[in-house]
C-alpha positions in Angstrom: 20.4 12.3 -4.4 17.1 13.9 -5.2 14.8 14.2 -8.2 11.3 14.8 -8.4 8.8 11.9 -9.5 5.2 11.7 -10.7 2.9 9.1 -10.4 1.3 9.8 -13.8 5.2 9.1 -15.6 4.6 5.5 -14.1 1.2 5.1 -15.3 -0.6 6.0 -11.8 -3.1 8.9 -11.5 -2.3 11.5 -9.5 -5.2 12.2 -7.2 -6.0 15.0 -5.5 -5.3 14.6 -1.7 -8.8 15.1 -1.2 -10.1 11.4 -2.3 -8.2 9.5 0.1 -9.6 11.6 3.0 -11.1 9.6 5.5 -13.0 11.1 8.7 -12.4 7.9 10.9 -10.0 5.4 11.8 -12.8 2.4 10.1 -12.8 4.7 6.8 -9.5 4.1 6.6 -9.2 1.1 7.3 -11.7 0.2 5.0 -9.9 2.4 2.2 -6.6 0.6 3.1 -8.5 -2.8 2.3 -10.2 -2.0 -0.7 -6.6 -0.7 -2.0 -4.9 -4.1 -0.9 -8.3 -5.9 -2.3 -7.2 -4.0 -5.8 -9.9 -1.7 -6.3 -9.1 1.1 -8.4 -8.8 4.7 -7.2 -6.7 7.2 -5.5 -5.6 4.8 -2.5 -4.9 2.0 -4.3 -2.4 4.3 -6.9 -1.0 5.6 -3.7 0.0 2.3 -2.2 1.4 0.7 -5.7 3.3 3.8 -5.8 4.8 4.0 -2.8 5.4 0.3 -2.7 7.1 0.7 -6.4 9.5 3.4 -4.9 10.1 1.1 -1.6 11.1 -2.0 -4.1 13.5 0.2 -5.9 15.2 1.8 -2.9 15.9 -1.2 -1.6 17.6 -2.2 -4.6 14.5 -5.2 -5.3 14.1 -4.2 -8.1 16.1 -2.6 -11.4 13.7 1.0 -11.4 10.1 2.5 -10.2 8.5 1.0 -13.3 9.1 -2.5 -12.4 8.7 -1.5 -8.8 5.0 -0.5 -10.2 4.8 -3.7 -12.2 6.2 -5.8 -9.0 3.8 -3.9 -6.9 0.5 -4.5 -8.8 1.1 -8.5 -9.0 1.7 -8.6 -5.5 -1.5 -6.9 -4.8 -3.6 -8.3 -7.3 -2.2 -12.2 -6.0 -3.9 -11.1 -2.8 -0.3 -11.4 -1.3 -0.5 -7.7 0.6 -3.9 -8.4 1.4 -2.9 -11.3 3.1 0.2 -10.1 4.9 -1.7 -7.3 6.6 -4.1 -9.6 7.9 -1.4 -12.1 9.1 0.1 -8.5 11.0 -3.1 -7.7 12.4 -3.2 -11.1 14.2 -0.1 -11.1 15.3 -1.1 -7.3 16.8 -4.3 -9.1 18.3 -2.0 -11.6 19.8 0.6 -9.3 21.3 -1.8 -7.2 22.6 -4.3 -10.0 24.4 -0.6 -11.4 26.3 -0.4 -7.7 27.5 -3.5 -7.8 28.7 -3.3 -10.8 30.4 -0.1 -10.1 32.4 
């Protein structure tokens, strides 16, 4: 089943793809952060709304707009911040026993 959705119907501004242009991987990495750290702007609506529409596909939650709701609490509680971090080490890790084989 298909249907088309729009940020702005779930309370997310729908940015241009121009402001989450990045010209480096450290740009976005940096954007990527600052949308996990909860700073507003185009990223940050980009990642609570494709998180909302995760949550709901996967049947976590009733609809998008408590996917949105779900979404913003896990990011503002520093949660998704935190698991990137803990998937970054665990990249580090893996990649440092390659190494040393």
């Amino acid at each position: 089943r298909e249907y088309p959705l729009n940020p702005n119907d779930f309370g997310l501004k729908h940015d241009d793809m121009h402001a989450i242009r990045v010209n480096s991987p450290e740009e976005s990495t940096a954007m990527m952060i600052d949308a996990l750290r909860g700073h507003a702007g185009a990223a940050h609506n980009m990642v609570v709304f494709n998180s909302a529409v995760a949550l709901y596909t996967l049947d976590l939650v009733e609809n998008i707009a408590d996917g949105v709701t779900k979404a913003r609490a896990v990011i503002d509680s520093g949660l998704a911040l935190a698991k990137m971090e803990d998937y970054i080490q665990a990249t580090r890790q893996f990649i440092s026993e390659k190494e040393a084989v």
